[in-house]
BALOBA-1460 file (C-alpha; in Angstrom, 3 decimals):
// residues 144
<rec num="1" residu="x" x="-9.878" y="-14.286" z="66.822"/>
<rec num="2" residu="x" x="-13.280" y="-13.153" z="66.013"/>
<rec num="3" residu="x" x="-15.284" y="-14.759" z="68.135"/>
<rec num="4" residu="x" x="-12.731" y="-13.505" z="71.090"/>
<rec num="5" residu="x" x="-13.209" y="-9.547" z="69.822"/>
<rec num="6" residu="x" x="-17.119" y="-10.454" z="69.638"/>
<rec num="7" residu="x" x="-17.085" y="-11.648" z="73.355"/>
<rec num="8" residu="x" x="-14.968" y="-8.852" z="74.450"/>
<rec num="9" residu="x" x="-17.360" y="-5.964" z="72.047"/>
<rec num="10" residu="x" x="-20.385" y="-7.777" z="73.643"/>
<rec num="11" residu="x" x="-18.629" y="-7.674" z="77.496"/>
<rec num="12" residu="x" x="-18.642" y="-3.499" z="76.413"/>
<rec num="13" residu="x" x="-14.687" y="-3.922" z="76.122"/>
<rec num="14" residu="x" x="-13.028" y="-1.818" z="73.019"/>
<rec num="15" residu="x" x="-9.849" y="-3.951" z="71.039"/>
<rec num="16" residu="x" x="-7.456" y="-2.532" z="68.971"/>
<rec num="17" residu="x" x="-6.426" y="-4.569" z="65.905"/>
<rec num="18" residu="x" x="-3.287" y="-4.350" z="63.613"/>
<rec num="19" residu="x" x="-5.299" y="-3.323" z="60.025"/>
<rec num="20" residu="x" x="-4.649" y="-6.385" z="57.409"/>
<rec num="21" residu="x" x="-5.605" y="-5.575" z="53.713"/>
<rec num="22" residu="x" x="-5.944" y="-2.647" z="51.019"/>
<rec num="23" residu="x" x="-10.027" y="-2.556" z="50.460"/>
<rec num="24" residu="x" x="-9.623" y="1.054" z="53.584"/>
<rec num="25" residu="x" x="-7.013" y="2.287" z="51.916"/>
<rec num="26" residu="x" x="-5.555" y="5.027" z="51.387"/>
<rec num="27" residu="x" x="-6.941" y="5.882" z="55.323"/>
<rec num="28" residu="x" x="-6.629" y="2.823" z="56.822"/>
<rec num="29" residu="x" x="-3.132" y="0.948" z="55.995"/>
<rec num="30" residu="x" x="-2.150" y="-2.304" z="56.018"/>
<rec num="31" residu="x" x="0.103" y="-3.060" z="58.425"/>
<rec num="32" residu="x" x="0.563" y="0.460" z="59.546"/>
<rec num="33" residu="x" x="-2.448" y="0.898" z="61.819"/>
<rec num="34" residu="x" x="-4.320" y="-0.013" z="64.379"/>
<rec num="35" residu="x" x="-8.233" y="0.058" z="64.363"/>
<rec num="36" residu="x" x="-10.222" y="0.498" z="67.576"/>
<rec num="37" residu="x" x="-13.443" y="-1.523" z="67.869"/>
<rec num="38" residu="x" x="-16.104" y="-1.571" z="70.081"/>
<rec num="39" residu="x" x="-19.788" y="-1.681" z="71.130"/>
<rec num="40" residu="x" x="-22.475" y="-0.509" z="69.175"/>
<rec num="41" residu="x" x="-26.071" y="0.604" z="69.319"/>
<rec num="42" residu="x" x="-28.579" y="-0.478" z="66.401"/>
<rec num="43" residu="x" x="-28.604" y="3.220" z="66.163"/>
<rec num="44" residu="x" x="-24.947" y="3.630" z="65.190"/>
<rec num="45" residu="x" x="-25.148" y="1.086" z="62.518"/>
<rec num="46" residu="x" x="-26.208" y="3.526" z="59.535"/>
<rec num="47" residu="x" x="-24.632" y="4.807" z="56.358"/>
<rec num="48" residu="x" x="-20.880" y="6.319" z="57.283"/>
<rec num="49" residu="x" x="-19.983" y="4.154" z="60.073"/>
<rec num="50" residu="x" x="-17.588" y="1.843" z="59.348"/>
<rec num="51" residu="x" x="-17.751" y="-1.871" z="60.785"/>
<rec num="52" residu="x" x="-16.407" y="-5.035" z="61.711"/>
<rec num="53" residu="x" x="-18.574" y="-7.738" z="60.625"/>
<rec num="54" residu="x" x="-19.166" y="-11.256" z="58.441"/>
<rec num="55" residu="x" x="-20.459" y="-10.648" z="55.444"/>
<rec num="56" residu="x" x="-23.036" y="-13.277" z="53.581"/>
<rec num="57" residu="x" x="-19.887" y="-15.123" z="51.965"/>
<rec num="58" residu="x" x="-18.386" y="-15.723" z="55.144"/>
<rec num="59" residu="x" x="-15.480" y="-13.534" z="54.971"/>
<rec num="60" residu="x" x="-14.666" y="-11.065" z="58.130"/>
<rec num="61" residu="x" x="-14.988" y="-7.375" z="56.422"/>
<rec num="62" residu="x" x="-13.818" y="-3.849" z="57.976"/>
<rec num="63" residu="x" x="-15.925" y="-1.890" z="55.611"/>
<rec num="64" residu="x" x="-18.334" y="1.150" z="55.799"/>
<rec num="65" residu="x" x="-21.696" y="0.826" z="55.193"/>
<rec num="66" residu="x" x="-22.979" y="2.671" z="52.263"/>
<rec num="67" residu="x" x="-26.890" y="2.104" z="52.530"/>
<rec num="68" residu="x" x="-28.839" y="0.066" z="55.414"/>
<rec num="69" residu="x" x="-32.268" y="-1.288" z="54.196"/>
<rec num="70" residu="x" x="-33.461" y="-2.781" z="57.633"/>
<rec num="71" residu="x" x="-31.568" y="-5.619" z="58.503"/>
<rec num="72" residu="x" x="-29.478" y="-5.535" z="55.770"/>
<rec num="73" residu="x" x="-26.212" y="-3.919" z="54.973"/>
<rec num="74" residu="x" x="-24.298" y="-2.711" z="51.222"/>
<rec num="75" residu="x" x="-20.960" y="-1.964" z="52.182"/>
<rec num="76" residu="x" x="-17.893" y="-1.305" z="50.401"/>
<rec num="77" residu="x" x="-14.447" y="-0.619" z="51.215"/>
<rec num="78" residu="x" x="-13.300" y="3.057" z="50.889"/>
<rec num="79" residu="x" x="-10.156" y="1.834" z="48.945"/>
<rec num="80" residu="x" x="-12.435" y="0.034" z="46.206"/>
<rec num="81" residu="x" x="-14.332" y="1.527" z="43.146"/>
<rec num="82" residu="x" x="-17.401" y="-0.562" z="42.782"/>
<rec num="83" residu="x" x="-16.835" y="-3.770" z="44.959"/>
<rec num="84" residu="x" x="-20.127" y="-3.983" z="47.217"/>
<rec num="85" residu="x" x="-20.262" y="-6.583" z="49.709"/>
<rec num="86" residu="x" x="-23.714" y="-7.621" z="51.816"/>
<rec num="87" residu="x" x="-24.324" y="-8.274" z="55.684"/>
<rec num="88" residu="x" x="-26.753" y="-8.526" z="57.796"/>
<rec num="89" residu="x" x="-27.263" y="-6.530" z="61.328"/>
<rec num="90" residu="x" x="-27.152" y="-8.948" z="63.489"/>
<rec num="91" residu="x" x="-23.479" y="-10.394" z="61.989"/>
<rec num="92" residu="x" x="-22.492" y="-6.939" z="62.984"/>
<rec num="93" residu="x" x="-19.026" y="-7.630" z="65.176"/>
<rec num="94" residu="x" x="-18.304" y="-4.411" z="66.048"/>
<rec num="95" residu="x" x="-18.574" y="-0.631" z="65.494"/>
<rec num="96" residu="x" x="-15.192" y="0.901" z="64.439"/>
<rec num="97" residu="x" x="-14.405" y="3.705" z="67.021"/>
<rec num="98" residu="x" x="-11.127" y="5.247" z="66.131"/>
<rec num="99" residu="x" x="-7.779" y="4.317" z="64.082"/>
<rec num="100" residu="x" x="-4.084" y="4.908" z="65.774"/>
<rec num="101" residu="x" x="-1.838" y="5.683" z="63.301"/>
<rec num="102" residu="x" x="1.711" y="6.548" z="64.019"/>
<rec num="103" residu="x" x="1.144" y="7.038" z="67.877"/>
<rec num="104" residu="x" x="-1.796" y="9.189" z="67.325"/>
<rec num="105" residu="x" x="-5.171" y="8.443" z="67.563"/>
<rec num="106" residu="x" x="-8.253" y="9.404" z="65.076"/>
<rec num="107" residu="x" x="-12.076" y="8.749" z="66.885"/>
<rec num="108" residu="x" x="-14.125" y="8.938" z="64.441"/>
<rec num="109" residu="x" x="-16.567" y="11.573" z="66.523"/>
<rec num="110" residu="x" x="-13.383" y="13.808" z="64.877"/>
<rec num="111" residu="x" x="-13.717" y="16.539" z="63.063"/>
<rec num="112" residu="x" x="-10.734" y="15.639" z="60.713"/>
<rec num="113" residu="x" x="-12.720" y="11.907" z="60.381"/>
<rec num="114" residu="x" x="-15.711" y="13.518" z="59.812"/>
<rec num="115" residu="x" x="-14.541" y="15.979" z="57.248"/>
<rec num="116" residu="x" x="-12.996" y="13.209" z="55.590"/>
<rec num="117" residu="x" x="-15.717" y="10.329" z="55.896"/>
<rec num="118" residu="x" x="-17.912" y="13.369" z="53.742"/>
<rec num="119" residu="x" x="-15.643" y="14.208" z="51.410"/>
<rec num="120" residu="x" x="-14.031" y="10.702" z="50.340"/>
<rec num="121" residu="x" x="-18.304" y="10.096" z="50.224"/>
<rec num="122" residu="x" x="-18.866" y="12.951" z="47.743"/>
<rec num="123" residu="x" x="-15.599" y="11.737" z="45.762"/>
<rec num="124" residu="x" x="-17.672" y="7.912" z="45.090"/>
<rec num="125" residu="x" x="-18.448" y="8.728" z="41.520"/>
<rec num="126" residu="x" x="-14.958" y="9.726" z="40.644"/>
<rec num="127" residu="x" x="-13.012" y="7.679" z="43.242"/>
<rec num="128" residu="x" x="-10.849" y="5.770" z="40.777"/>
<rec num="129" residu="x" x="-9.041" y="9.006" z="39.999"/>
<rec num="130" residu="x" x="-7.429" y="9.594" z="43.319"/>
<rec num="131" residu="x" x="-6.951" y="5.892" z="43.715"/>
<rec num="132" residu="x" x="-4.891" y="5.175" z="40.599"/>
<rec num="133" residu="x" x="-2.606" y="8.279" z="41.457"/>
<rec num="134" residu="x" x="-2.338" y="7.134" z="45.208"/>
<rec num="135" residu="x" x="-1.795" y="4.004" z="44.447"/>
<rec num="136" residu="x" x="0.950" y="4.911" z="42.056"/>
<rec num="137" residu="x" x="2.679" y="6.516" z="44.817"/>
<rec num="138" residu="x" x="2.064" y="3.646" z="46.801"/>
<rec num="139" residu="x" x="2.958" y="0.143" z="45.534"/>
<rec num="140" residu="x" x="0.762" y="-2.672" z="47.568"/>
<rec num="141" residu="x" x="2.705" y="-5.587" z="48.414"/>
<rec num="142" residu="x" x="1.249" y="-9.187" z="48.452"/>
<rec num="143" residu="x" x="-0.885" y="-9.776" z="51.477"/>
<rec num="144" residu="x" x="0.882" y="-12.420" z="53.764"/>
């Protein structure tokens, strides 16, 4: 499925995909909604944005990068504490563009994303606080 949302990025096509996972939460839910990817300029792929890509383990990651030192990428999901994953550039899939959630759709040129893309940022150091109580509230259930 990948390599078929790589073609279609690459053709200049966007593709919305059903969100699988916890590592966006609580923003981006699993099995709730729907991410929009697309095409992206080297420009675009800088600290905030949030990608598609394969990181240096192999694994397919929709994380946002926290620091770019040239080619490579530190990301980490906004739903984790510390968990840091690496990438490089060029294993860049595709630039995350907007998430639909209940019928309604989020770009993230928003100024609600925006707003909250800063302040989730400025909350890094004491993330684990609103985690634990969201995540109270919210149960996970076992991946399938």
């Amino acid at each position: 499925m990948m390599e078929e949302i790589r073609k279609l990025v690459s053709e200049g096509r966007t593709v919305s995909i059903c969100a699988k996972g916890y590592s966006m939460n609580p923003f981006i839910m699993h099995m709730r909604d729907q991410i929009t990817l697309g095409p992206w300029t080297d420009e675009q792929i800088k600290k905030g944005a949030v990608v598609l890509v394969k990181d240096l383990r192999g694994n397919f990651l929709i994380h946002r990068i926290i620091r770019r030192d040239g080619d490579v990428l530190i990301l980490m999901g906004d739903g984790n504490i510390g968990i840091k994953e690496k990438a490089y550039v060029k294993d860049v899939i595709a630039l995350m563009h907007g998430v639909i959630r209940k019928g309604r759709t989020y770009t993230v040129r928003s100024c609600a994303w925006r707003l909250y893309s800063w302040f989730w940022k400025l909350l890094t150091p004491v993330r684990r606080y609103p985690l634990a109580l969201w995540r109270r509230m919210n149960p996970q259930q076992p991946l399938r």
